[in-house]
C-alpha positions in Angstrom: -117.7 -40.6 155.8 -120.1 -39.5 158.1 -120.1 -39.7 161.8 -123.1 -40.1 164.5 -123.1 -36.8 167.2 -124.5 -40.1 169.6 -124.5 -43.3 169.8 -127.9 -44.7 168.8 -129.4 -46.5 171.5 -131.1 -49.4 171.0 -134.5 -49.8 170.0 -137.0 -50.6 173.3 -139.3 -53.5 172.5 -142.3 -52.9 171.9 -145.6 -53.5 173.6 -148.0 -55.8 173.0 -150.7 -53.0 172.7 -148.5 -51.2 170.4 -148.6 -53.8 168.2 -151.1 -52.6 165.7 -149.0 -49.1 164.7 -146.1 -51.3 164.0 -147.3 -51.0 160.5 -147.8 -47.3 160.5 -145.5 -45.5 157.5 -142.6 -44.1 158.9 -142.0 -40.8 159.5 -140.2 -38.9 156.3 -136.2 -39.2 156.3 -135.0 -35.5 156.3 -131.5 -34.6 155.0 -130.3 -30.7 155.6 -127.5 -29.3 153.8 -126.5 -26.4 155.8 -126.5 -25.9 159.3 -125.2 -22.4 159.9 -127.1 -18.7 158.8 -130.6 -19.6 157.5 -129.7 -23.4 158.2 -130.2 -22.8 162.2 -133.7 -21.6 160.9 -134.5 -24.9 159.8 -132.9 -27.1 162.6 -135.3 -25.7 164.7 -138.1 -26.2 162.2 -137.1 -29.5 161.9 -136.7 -30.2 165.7 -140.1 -29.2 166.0 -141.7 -32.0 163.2 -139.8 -34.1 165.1 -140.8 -34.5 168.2 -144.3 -34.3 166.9 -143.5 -37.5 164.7 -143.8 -36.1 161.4 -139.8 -36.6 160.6 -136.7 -37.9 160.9 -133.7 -35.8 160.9 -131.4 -38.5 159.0 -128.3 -36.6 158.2 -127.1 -32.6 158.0 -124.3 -31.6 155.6 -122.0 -28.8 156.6 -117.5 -28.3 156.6 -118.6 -26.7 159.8 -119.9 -29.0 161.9 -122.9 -27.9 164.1 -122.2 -27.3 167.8 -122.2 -30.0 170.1 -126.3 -30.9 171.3 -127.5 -29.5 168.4 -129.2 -32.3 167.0 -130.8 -34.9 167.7 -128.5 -38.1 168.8 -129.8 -40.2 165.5 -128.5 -37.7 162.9 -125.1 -38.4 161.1 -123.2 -35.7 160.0 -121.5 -35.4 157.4 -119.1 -33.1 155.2 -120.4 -32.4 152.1 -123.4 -33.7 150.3 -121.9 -36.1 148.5 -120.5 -38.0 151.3 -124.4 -37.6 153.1 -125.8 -39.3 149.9 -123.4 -42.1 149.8 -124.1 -43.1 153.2 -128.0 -42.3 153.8 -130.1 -44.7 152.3 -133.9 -44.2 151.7 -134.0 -40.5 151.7 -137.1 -38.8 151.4 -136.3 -35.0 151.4 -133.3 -32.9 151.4 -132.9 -29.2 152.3 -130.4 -27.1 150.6 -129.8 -23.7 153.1 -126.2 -22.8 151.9 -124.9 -20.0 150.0 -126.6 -18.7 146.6 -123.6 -19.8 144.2 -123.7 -23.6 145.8 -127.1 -23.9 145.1 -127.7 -25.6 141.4 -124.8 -28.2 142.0 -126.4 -29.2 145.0 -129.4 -29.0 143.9 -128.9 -31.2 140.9 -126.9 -33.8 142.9 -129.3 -34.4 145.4 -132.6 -35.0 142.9 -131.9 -38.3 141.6 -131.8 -39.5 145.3 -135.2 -37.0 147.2 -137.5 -34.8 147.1 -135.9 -30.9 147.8 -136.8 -27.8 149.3 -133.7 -25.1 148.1 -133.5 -21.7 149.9 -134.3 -18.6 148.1 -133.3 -17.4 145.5 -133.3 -20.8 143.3 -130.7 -20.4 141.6 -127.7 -17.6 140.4 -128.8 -17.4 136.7 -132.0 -18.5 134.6 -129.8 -21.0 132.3 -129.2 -23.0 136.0 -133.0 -22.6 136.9 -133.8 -24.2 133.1 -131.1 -27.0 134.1 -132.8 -27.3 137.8 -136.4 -27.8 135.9 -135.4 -30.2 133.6 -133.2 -32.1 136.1 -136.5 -32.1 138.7 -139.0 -33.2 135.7 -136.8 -36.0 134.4 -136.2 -37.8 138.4 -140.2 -37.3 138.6 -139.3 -35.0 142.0 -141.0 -31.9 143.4 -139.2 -28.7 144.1 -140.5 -26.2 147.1 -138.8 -22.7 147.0 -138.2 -21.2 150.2 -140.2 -17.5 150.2 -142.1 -18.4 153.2 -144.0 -15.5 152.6 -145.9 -17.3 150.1 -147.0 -19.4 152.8 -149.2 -16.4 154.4 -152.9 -17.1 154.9 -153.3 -12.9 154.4 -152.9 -13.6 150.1 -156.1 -16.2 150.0 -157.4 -13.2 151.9 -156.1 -10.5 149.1 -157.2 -12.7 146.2 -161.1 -12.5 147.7 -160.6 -8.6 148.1 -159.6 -8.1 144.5 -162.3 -11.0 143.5 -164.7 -9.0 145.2 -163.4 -5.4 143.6 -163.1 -4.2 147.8 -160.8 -1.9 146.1 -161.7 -1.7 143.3 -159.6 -2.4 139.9 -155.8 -3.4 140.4 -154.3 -0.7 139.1 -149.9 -1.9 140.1 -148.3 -3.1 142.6 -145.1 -1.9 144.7 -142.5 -3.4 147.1 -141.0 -1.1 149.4 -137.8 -2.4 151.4 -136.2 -0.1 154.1 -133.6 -2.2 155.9 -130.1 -1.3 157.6 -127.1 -3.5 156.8 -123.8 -3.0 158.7 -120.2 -3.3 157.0 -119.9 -6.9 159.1 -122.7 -8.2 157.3 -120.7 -8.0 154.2 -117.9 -9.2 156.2 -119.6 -12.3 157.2 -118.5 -14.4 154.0 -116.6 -14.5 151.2 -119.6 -14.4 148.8 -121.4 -11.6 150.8 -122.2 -8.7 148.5 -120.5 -10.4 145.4 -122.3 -10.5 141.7 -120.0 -13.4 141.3 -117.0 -15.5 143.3 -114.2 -17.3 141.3 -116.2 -17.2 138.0 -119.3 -18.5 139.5 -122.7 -16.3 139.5 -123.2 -15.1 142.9 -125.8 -12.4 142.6 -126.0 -11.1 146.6 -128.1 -8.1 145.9 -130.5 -6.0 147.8 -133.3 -7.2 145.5 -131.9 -10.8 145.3 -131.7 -12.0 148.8 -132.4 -10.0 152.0 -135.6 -8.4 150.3 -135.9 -11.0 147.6 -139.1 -11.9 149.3 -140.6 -8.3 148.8 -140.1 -9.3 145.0 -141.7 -12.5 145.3 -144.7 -11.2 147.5 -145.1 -8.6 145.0 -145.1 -11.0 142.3 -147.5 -13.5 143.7 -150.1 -11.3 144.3 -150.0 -9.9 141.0 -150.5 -13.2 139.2 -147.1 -13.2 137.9 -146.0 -17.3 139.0 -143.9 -18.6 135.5 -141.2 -17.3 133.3 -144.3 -16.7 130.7 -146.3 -14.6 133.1 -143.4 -11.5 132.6 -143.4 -9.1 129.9 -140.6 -7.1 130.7 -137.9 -6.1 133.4 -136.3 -3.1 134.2 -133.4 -2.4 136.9 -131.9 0.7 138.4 -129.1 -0.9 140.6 -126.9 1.9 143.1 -124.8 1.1 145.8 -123.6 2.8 148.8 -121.5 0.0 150.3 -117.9 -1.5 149.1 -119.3 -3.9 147.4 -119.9 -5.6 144.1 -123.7 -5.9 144.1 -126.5 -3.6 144.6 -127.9 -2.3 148.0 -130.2 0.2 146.7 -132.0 -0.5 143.9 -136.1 0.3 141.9 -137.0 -2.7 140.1 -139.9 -2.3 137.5 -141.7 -5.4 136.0 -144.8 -5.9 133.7 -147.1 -8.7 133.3 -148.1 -10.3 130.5 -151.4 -8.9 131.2 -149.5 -5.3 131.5 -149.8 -5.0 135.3 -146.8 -2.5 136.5 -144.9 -3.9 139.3 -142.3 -1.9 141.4 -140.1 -2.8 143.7 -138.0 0.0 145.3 -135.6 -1.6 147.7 -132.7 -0.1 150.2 -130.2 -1.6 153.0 -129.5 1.9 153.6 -132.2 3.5 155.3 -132.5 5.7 158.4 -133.7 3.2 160.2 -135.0 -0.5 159.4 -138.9 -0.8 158.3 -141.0 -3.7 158.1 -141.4 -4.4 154.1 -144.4 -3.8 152.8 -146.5 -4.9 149.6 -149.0 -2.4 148.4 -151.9 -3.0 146.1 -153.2 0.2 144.2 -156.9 0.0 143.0 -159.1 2.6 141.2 -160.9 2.4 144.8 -158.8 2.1 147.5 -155.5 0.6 148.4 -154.6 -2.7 150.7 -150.9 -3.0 152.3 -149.1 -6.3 153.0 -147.0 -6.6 155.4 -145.4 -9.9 154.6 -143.4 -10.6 157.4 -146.1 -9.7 159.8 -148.6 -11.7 157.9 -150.5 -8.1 158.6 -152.8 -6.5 156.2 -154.4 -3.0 155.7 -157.6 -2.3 153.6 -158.2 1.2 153.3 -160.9 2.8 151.0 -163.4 5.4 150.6 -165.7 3.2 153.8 -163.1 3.1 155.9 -159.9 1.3 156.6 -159.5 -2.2 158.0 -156.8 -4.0 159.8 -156.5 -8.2 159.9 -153.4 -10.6 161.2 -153.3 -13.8 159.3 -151.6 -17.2 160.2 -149.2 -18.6 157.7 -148.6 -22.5 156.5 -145.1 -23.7 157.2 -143.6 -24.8 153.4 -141.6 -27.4 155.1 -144.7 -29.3 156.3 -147.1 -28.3 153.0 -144.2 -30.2 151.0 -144.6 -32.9 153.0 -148.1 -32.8 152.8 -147.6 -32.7 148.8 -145.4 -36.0 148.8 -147.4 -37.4 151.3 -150.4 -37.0 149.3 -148.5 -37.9 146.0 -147.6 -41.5 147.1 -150.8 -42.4 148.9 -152.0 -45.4 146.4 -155.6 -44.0 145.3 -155.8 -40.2 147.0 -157.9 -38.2 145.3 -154.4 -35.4 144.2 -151.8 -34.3 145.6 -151.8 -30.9 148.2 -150.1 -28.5 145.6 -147.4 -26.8 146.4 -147.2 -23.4 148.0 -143.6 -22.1 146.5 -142.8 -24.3 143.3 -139.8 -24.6 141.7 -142.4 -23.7 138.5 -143.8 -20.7 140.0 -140.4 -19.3 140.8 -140.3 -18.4 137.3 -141.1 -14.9 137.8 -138.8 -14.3 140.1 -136.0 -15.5 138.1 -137.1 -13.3 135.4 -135.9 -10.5 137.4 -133.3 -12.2 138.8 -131.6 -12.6 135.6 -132.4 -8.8 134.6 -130.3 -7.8 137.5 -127.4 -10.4 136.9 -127.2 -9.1 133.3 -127.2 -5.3 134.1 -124.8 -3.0 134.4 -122.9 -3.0 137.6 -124.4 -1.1 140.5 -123.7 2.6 140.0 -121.6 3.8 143.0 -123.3 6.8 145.4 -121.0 9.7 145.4 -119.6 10.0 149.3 -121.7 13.6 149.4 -124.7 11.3 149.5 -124.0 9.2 152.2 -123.9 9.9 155.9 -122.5 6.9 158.0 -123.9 6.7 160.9 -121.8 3.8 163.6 -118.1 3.1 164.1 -115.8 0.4 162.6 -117.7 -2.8 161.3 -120.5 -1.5 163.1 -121.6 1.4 160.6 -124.0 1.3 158.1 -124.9 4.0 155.2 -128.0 6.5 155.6 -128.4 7.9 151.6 -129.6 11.3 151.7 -133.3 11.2 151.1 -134.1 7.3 150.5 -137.2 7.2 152.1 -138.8 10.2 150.2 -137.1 8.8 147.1 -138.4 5.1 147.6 -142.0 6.6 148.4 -141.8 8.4 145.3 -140.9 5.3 143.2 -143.5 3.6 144.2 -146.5 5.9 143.8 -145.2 7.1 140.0 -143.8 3.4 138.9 -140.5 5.5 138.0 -136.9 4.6 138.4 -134.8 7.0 140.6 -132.9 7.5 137.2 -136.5 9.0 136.1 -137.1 11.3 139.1 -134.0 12.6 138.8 -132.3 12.1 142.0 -128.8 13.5 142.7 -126.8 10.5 142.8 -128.8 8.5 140.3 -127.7 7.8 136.5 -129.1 10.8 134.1 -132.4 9.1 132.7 -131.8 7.2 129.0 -135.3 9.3 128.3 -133.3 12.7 129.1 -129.4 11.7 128.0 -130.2 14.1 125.1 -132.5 16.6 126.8 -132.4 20.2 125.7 -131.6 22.7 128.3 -132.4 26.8 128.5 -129.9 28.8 130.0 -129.1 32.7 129.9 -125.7 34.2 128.3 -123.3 36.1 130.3 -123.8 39.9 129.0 -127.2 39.1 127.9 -129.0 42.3 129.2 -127.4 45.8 129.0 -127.3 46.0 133.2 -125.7 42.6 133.2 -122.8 43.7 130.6 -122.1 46.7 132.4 -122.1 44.9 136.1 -119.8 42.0 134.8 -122.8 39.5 135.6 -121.3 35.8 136.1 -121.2 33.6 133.2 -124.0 31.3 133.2 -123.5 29.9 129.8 -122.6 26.2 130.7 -125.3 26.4 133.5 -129.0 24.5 132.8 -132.0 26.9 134.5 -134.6 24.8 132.8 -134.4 21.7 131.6 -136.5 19.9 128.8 -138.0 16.5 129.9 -139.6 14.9 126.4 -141.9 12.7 129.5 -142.2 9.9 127.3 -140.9 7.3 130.2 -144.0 8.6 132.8 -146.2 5.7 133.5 -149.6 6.1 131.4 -151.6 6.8 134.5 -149.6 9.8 134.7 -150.2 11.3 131.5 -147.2 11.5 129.6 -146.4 14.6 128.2 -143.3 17.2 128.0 -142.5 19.3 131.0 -139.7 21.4 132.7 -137.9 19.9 135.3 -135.6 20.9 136.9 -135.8 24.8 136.9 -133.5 26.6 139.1 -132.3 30.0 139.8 -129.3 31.8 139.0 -127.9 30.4 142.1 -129.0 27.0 141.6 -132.1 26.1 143.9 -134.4 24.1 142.5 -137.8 25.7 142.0 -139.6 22.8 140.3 -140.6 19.3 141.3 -142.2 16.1 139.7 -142.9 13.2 140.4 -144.3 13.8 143.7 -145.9 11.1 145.7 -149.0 13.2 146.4 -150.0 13.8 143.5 -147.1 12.1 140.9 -148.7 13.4 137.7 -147.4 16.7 139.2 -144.6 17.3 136.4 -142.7 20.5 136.9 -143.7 23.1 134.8 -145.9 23.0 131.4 -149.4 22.7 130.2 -151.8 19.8 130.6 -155.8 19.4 131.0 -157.8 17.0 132.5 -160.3 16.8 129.8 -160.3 17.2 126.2 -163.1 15.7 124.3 -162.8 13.2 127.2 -159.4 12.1 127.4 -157.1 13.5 130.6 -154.2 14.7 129.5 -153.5 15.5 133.4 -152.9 12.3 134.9 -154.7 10.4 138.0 -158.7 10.4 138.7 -161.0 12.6 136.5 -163.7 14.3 138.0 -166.7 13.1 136.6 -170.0 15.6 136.5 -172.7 12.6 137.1 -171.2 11.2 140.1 -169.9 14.7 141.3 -166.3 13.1 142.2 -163.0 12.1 140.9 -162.9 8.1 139.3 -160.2 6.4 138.2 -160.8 5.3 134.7 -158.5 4.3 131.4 -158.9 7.7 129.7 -155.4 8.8 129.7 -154.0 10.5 126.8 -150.9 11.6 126.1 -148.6 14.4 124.8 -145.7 13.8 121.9 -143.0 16.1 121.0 -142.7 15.8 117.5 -140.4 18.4 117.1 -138.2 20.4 119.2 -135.3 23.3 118.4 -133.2 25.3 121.0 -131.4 28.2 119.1 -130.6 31.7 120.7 -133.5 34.2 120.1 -131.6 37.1 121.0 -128.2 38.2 122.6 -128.1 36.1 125.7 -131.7 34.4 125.5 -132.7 30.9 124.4 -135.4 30.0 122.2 -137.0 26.5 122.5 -139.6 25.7 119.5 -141.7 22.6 120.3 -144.7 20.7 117.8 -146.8 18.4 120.0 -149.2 16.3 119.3 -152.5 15.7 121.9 -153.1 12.3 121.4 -156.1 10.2 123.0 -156.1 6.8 124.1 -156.4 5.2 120.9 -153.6 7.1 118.9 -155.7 9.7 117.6 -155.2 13.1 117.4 -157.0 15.6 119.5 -154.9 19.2 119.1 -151.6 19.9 118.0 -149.8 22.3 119.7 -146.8 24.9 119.1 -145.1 25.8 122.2 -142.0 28.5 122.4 -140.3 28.7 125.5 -137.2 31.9 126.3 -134.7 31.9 128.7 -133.5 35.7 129.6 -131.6 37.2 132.5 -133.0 40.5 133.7 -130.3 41.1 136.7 -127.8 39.6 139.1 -130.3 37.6 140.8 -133.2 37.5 138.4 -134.0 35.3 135.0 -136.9 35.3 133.3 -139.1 32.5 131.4 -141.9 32.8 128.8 -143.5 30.4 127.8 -146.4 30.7 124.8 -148.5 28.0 123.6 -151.3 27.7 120.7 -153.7 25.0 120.8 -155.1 24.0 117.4 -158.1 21.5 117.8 -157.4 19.2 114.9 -161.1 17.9 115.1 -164.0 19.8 117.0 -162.6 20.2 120.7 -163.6 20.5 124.3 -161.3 21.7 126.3 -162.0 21.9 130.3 -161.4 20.1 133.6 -162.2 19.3 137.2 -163.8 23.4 137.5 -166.0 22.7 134.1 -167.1 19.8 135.1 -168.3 20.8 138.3 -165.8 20.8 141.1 -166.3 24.3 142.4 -162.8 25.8 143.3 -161.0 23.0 141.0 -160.7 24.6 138.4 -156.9 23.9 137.0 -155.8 22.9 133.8 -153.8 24.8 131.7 -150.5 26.3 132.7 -149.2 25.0 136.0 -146.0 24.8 137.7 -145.3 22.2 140.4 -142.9 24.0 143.4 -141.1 21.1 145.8 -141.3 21.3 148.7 -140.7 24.5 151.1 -141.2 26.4 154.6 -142.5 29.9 155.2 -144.1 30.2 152.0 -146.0 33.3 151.1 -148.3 33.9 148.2 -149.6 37.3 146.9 -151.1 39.4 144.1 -151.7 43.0 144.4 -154.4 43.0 146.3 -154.4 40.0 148.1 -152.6 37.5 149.7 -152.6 34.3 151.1 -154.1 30.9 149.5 -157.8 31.6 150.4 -157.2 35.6 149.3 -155.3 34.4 146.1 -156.9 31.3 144.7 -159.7 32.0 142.3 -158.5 35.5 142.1 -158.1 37.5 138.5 -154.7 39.6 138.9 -152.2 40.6 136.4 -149.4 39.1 138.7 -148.8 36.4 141.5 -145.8 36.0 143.7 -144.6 32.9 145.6 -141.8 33.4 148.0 -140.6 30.4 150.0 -137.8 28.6 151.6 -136.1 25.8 149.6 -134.0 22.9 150.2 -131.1 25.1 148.5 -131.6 28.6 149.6 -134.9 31.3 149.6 -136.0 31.7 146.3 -139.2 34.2 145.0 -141.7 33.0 141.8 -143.4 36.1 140.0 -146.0 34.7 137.6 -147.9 37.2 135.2 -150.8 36.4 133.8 -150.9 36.0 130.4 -152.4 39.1 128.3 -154.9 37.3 125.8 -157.5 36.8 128.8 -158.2 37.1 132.4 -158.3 34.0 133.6 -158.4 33.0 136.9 -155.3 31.8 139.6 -155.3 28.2 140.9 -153.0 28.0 144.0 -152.4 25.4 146.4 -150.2 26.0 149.4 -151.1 24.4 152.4 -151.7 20.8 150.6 -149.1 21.0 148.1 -147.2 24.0 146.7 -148.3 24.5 143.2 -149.5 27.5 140.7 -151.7 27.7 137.9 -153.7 29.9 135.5 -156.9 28.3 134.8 -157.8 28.0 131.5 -161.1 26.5 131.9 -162.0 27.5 135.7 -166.2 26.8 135.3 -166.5 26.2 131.8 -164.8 25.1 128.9 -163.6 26.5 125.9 -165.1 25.1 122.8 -162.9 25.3 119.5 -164.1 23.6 116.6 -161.7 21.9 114.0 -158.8 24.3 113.0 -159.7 26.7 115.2 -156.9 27.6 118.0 -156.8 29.5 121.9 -153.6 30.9 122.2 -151.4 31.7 126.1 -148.1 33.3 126.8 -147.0 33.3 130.6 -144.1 34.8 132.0 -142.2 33.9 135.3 -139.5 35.6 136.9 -137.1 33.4 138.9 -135.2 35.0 141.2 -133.3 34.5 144.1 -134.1 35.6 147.8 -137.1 36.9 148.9 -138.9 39.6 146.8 -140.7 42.0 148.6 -144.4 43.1 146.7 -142.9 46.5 146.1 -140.3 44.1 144.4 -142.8 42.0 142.7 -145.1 44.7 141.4 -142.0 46.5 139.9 -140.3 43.7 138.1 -144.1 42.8 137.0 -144.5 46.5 135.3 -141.3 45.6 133.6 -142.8 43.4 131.2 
């Protein structure tokens, strides 16, 4: 049975020339069940619509009773629900703010008797949000979902941007979440980081509840409202914590309408970020963020900056029932959050229930920073590798991370490697065996996002003492994969990935030209004493499915001393009907001319680049030499690139340093090459990997050894 914090006073009389509001409606009957966490969020919410008249604060459900003076002297409390419901006639509304797995039994008890506004997420499973529909539908009640930042006046404001193409076509949109949660947060309750509690879904994840609302922002603005607006759902769950549920997770979604959404989510960052949503167009980009109500326009005219105000949900639901039960209003105020339009959301939410469980971070990962319940993980790299997510839609299984899960794409990936004793100096010198070690891994591609241009690559390719000279998936340019052979245009399809330069307009545009690259066949078998062989078929394929050149690709793996391998790679392009093949430089870019071979480094400090003759980017870039080297710094150790140029022509160097680091040998630097059906241009390349830093006396003489 309930009790009252105060007596009620009793009721002044009232005056004469107040006689004519008597008959005024009364103010809505408000019930909350929760008073504690997110509950104290909406005391003082409610506090505030009362003393302006717009509610009454009836009753409040929680076993721990609010503190003493916390509300106002009219409210009984109460228990549990049950006992509120029994005792409080002529409710109007009831708010749920209590843990996740309490809320569809609450939620279900307290339709028959009000209106409800539940805290995010709805529900623990997509079976309970089915129930909660139907239960909502059949008492003839409305539901409002608590992601306030639905409520923002900044997505009207985002829907006229896109209306008006201000940037152009949507091309995806992202969540990024870089928050920092302690040990005592998950100390804080029983159900605190669980998937479930006593058999009951619990779902307390990263993506589910703190940052929930970068899903549901994300979402929104994307169009994506019902359980029918969602095509598909992927999740990459990790976590760094003792816990059941994820902390770190990417999130990928697709529309009905084939719009990529992806949400890469941490509580484990360096330090704690504002979320942010970010629209990519063809023209420009806009960034949300939601709990600032602050948005970003940024394209080619300029970049723009704009703070919006933001509609409360508790009052637009009252506005909605208001509305609903005036005898002969027009309609009823629509609701901002719906129980209906939380459909989306719980699409993903069920994905994540269902999936695996979070993958743990090995401890090598993890630096925690703090003492005792105040320390919180740091995971080694998460902003670079949330930033990368985001700009190529790709899991952190996909770019390969570390600590991540190998990639289903890659869990049979072929890998080159070199064979103890393979060269006569290395049997003689006892040269370590390298048999069971990867240099150069074979990435089929086929998961890369179709802006990206989807085509086989190698990734990662390290040196005999295991720094990584490759990189892909970069967020400057994240059709940037590793090393292989791509151009921008054949017969007007990029096989590249991102904008293609267009000749009429004399600049890069984003259109729906992307083509991509199929193996169709692939064999690894030793060529020789200590060398692998790697045969590959591929198939050019435009937009449509058809077939633009078929290529056959062999790639060897061979150690040439202690600290040296080498890799040749040969490739023969066959135009299967009459073929262009050019790019960026053949189209008119002066100085852009790349296409062809190229070979993505990551990143890397005091990096030097030089031919022969010349040295530096600006001495080096354009240049015709028979070899290039690239000596650097890496994240592993100091590593040197030796690239030859391949013998069948002279083609010109395209190096970037100072940008990006990244090498290639132009195939069609100011004009194309024209092959008509059948006919074929043929390239072999050869790079020596080696580690340390190779002098050019070095370079020249392991060049000559060819």
């Amino acid at each position: 049975m309930g009790t009252l914090s105060a007596p009620v006073p009793e009721e002044p009389a009232i005056p004469a020339a107040e006689h004519k509001s008597a008959s005024a409606p009364a103010a809505p009957r408000v019930a909350l069940v929760g008073v504690h966490g997110f509950g104290t969020h909406h005391l003082r919410n409610l506090e505030r619509l009362q003393a302006s008249g717009a509610v009454t604060l009836a009753a409040v459900a929680d076993p721990n009773p609010p503190a003493a003076g916390a509300l106002p002297p009219e409210t009984a409390v109460f228990s549990t629900l049950d006992e509120l419901l029994a005792a409080t006639p002529e409710l109007d509304l009831v708010i749920v703010a209590t843990p996740i797995q309490t809320h569809a039994p609450l939620a279900l008890a307290a339709l028959p008797y009000a209106d409800l506004y539940l805290e995010k997420p709805p529900v623990a499973s997509l079976a309970d949000f089915n129930r909660l529909q139907d239960a909502a539908a059949a008492a003839g009640r409305s539901v409002q979902i608590g992601f306030q930042s639905l409520g923002s006046h900044a997505l009207q404001a985002i829907g006229e941007l896109l209306a008006a193409g201000e940037i152009g076509s949507l091309l995806g949109v992202t969540a990024t979440g870089r928050w920092i949660r302690d040990r005592a947060y998950y100390k804080r309750s029983r159900w605190a980081g669980k998937r479930n509690l006593d058999g009951v879904d619990v779902v307390d994840g990263v993506a589910t509840n703190p940052l929930a609302h970068a899903i549901a922002t994300a979402l929104r603005i994307a169009g994506a409202r019902t359980v029918d607006d969602i095509a598909s759902v992927e999740t990459d769950l990790y976590r760094a914590n003792d816990i059941e549920s994820d902390d770190t997770s990417v999130i990928r979604v697709r529309t009905a309408s084939g719009l990529p959404i992806t949400c890469a989510l941490t509580l484990c960052a360096t330090e704690s970020v504002e979320p942010y949503v970010t629209l990519q167009g063809s023209e420009g980009t806009a960034v949300f963020h939601y709990t600032e109500d602050r948005l970003t326009v940024s394209t080619p005219a300029g970049e723009r900056h704009q703070v919006f105000g933001r509609d409360d949900l508790t009052e637009n639901l009252l506005d909605h029932l208001r509305n609903r039960r005036s005898p002969g209003h027009p309609g009823s105020a629509p609701l901002t959050s719906s129980l209906a339009d939380s459909g989306a959301f719980m699409r993903v939410l069920e994905a994540i229930r269902t999936a695996d469980a979070p993958a743990l971070i090995p401890t090598q990962f993890i630096d925690w920073v703090g003492d005792g319940d105040s320390a919180h993980p740091v995971i080694t790299g998460i902003e670079d590798a949330l930033e990368r997510a985001t700009a190529a839609h790709a899991t952190f299984s996909e770019l390969g991370l570390p600590w991540a899960r190998p990639a289903a794409a890659n869990a049979d990936a072929l890998s080159l490697s070199v064979h103890d004793g393979g060269t006569e100096a290395g049997a003689r010198s006892g040269a370590r065996a390298l048999a069971s070690v990867a240099l150069a891994t074979v990435c089929d591609g086929s998961a890369v996002a179709a802006r990206l241009s989807p085509r086989p690559y190698l990734h990662p390719v390290r040196t005999l003492g295991g720094v990584t000279v490759t990189d892909h998936l970069p967020a400057d340019h994240p059709w940037h994969l590793g090393a292989g052979i791509a151009l921008q245009d054949v017969n007007g399809t990029n096989f590249w990935g991102g904008k293609t330069y267009i000749r009429g307009s004399g600049r890069y545009e984003e259109r729906p030209d992307h083509g991509r690259i199929v193996q169709l066949a692939a064999t690894l078998e030793p060529a020789s004493p200590g060398s692998d062989a790697l045969h590959q078929e591929l198939g050019w394929q435009a937009l449509d499915g058809s077939e633009v050149l078929r290529e056959r690709r062999i790639t060897r793996s061979s150690q040439v001393d202690q600290r040296t391998w080498r890799l040749d790679l040969a490739t023969e392009l066959t135009a299967v009907v009459d073929a262009s093949l050019g790019g960026p430089g053949s189209n008119g870019a002066a100085g852009s001319g790349y296409g062809g071979f190229f070979w993505r480094l990551p990143a890397c400090t005091g990096a030097a680049v030089f031919t022969a003759d010349h040295q530096g980017e600006a001495g080096v870039h354009g240049s015709v030499s028979p070899w290039l080297a690239w000596t650097a710094d890496f994240a592993a150790g100091a590593a040197s690139l030796l690239f030859a140029a391949p013998a069948e022509a002279p083609d010109p160097w395209f190096v970037r340093l100072s940008g990006y680091p990244g090498v290639g040998s132009a195939l069609a630097w100011d004009r194309p090459v024209i092959l008509a059906a059948g006919e074929s241009v043929r390239r072999s390349f050869s790079v020596w990997i080696a580690d340390g830093i190779l002098t050019p006396a070095e370079a020249a003489a392991l060049a000559g050894s060819k």
